[in-house]
C-alpha positions in Angstrom: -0.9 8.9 8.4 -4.0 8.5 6.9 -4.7 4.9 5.7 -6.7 4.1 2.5 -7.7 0.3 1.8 -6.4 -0.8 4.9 -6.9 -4.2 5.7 -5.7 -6.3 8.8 -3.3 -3.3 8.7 0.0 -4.9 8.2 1.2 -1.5 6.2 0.2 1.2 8.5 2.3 -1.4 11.2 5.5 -1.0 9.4 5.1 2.9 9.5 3.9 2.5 13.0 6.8 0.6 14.9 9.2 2.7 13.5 8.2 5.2 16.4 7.8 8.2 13.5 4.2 8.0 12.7 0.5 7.9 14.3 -2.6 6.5 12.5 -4.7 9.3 12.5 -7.6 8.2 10.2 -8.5 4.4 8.8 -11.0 3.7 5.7 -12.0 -0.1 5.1 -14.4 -1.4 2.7 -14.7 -4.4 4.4 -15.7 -4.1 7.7 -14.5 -7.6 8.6 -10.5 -6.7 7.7 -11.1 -3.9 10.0 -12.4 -6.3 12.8 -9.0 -7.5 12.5 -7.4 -4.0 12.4 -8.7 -2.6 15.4 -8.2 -6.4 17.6 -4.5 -6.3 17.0 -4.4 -3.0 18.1 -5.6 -2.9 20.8 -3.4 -6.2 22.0 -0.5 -4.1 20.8 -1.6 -0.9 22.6 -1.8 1.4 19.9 -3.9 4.1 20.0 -7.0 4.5 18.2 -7.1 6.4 15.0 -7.8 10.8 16.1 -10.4 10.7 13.2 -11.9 6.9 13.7 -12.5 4.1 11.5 -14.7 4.5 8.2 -15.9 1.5 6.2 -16.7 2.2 3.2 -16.0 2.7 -0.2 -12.7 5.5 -0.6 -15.1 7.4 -3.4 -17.3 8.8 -0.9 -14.3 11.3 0.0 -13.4 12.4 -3.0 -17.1 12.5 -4.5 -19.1 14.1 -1.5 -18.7 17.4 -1.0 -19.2 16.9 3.4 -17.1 14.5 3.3 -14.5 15.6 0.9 -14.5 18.8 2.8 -14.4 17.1 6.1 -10.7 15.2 5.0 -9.6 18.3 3.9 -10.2 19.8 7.5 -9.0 17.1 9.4 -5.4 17.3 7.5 -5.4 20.7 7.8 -6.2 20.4 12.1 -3.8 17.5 12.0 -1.2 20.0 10.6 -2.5 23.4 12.4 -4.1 22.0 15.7 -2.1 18.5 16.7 1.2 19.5 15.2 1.8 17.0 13.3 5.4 17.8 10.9 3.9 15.9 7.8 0.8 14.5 7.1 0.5 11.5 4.7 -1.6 8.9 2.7 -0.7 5.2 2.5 -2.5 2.6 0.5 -2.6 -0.1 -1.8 -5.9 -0.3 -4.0 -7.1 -3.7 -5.2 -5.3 -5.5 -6.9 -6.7 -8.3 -9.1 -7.3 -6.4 -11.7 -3.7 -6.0 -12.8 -2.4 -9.6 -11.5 -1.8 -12.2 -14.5 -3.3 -14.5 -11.6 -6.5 -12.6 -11.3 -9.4 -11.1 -12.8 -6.6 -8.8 -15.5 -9.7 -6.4 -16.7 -7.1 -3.4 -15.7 -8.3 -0.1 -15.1 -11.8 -0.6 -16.3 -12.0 -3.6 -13.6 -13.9 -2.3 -10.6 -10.7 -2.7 -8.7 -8.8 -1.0 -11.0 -10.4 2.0 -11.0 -9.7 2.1 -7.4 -6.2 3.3 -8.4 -7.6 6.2 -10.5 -9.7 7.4 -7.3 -6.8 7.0 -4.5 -4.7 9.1 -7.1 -7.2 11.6 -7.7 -7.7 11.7 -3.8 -4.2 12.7 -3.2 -4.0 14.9 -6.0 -7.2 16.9 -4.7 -6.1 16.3 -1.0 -2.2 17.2 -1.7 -0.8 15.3 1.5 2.9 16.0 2.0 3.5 12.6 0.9 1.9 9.7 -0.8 2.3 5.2 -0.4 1.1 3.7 -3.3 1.2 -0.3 -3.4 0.3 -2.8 -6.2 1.4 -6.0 -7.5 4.0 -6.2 -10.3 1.3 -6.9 -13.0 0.7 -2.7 -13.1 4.4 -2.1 -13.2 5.6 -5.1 -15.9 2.2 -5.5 -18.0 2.2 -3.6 -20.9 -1.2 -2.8 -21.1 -1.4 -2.0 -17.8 2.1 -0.2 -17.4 0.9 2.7 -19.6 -1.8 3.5 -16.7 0.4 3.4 -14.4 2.8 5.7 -16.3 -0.4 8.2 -16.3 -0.9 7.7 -12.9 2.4 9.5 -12.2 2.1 12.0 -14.6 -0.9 13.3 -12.8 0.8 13.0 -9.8 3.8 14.7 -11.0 1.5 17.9 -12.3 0.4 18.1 -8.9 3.6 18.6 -7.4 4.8 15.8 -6.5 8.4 13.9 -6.9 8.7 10.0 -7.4 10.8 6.9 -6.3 9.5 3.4 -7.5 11.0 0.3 -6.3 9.6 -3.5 -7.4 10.9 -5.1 -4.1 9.6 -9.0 -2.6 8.7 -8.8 0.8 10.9 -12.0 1.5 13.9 -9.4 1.0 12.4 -8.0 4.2 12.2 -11.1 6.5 8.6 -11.9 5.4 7.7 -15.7 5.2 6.3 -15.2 1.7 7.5 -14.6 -1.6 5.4 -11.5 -3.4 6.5 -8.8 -5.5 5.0 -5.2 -4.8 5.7 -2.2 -6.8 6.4 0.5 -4.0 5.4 4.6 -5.8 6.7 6.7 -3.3 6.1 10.4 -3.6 7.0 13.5 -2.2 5.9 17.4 -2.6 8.9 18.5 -4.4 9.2 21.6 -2.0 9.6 18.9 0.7 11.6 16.9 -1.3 15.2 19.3 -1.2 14.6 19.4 3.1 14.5 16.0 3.6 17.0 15.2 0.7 14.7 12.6 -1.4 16.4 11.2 -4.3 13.8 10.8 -6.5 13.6 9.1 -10.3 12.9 12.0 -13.0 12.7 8.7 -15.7 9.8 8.5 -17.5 8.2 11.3 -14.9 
């Protein structure tokens, strides 16, 4: 995995305690969150991350050309070099931009153009597969529903098969109650192997 907007971490856990994936590389803008991230590790004896912690904005790997080419060589080593069967990017992008209880300036918010970046990212990147979290606002607000619809498209042109899901963490056993729209997506070449039933819809 390689973790985008990671916070305290609590995604890249779920994918972690299944036993099935490794952390391999973290990016943080804030570099208190990741204070957090890499304490709780460490209690829990998880490894460090192969390619380190980065705090910073996500730009600066899609946008520099070192950089950029330096994520491109790290998922191809992870693939090539440490063997791993499928390399992946997990995030969720700033929200408040598309909650009706926040800032609601949409993509043009400087947290909503976040989303455009992390997509373009994976889209330059091409991972095997792709997490994309947000609240319900992109998903159910009209305005901000057709950006989202873009979002796959691009995504889809890239190569890449979809599954959606609004789901409440309190399904899950969480003590809260917050919806998150789940995008999960696939290469479609991958999608036939591991027999991914994915939503042709509005894709």
């Amino acid at each position: 995995l390689f973790s985008f907007f990671a916070g305290a971490g609590f995604l890249d856990l779920g994918f972690e305690t299944t036993g099935y994936f490794r952390t391999l590389f973290v990016n943080e803008f804030k570099e208190s969150f990741n204070k957090i991230y890499r304490y709780s590790r460490e209690k829990m004896g998880i490894a460090e991350p192969q390619y380190g912690h980065h705090i910073g904005d996500i730009a600066v790997w899609l946008k520099d050309k070192e950089n950029n080419a330096q994520l491109h060589q790290w998922v191809s080593s992870s693939k090539n070099n440490l063997g791993y069967d499928l390399i992946g990017f997990i995030g969720g992008p700033p929200c408040p931009d598309f909650s009706v209880a926040g800032k609601n300036k949409g993509k043009e918010g400087d947290n909503g153009k976040l989303s455009q970046t992390y997509v373009d990212l994976i889209c330059d990147v091409k991972p095997d597969f792709f997490v994309f979290e947000n609240v319900k606002g992109l998903y159910r607000t009209a305005k901000h529903r057709a950006f989202f619809e873009s979002l796959k498209q691009q995504l889809k042109k890239s190569g890449y098969v979809m599954s959606e899901q609004l789901i409440n963490s309190i399904e899950f056993g969480a003590p809260q109650d917050r919806d998150r729209i789940i995008l999960l997506g696939f290469k479609k070449n991958l999608s036939k192997v591991i027999k991914f039933k994915y939503s042709d819809g509005n894709l």
